[in-house]
N, C-alpha and C positions, 0 to 999 in steps of 0.2 A: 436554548434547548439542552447543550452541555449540562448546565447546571440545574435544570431539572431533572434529568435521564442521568445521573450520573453513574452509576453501575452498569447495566443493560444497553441503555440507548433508546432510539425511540423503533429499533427496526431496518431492515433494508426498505428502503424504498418510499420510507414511508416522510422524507423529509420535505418533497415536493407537496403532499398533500397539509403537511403542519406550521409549514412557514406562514403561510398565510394571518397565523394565528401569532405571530410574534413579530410583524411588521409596527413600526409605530406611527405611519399614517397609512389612511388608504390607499392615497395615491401613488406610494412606494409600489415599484414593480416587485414582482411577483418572482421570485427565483426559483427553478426548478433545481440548481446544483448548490454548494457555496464553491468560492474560488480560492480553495483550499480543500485539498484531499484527504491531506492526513487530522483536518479539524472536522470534514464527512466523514470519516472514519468513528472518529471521537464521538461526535454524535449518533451517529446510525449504531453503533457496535455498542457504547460507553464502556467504561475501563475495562473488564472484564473481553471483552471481544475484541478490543485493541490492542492488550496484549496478547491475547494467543496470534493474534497476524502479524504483531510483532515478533512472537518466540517464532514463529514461523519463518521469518524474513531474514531472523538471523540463524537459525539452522541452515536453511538455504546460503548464507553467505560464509558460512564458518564449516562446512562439511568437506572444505577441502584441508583441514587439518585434521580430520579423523579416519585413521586406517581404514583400507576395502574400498569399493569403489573403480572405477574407472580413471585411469592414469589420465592427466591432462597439463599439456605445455603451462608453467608458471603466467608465464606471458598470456597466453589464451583466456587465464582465471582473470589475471589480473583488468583484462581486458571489458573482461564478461560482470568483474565488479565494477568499475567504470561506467559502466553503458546502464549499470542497474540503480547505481547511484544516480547519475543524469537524468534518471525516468522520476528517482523517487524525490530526488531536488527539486524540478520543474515541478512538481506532486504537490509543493511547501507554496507553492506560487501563483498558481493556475489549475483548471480541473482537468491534468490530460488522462486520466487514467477511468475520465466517465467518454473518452474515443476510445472504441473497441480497436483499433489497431495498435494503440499504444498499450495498453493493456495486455494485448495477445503478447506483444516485442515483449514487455517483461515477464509475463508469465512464462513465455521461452525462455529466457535470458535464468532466468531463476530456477525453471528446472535442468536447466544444461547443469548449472552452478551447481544443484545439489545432488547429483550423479557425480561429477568432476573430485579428485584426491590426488596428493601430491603421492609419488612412487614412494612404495615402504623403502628402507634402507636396511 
């Protein structure tokens, strides 16, 4: 599907109802997710939509090197990158980000991060 959608994608949502069409037997089960997030991603968005969630993901992680903002302990950042890391690694492996609680954890975690700046000097 990547590699026919390669710019675009095929859609949100829309990979449950297309797999179907790219199975190579029929008795192959039927997947509603892939077991990989950031390759759902790739597909559902295709390059284009991929990286704007990428430029997104890292503004969210890189906003605590640019003045204004809300002061926040080093340690507390460094903690809140960790824990966002750990969401988006498991992401590489497994589908946790199609569990809405895990999802929610990052979405928190990411905008805590991009309110968060180190004090001016």
């Amino acid at each position: 599907m990547a590699l026919d959608y390669p710019l675009f994608g095929i859609g949100p949502g829309a990979f449950r109802a297309l797999y179907q069409m790219y199975r190579k037997d029929p008795e192959q089960s039927w997947q509603a997710f892939l077991h990989d997030d950031w390759l759902e991603t790739q597909v559902t968005f295709g390059w284009v939509g991929s990286m704007l969630i990428l430029g997104l993901l890292g503004l969210a992680l890189t906003r605590w090197f640019l003045p204004g903002g809300v002061f926040g302990q080093w340690e507390f950042v460094a903690m809140l990158w960790v824990a966002a890391g750990g969401c988006l690694a498991h992401a590489k492996f497994s589908f946790p980000l199609q569990v809405y609680s895990i999802v929610l954890l990052l979405l928190a975690e990411l905008a805590v991060l991009s309110a968060l700046s180190r004090p001016e000097r």
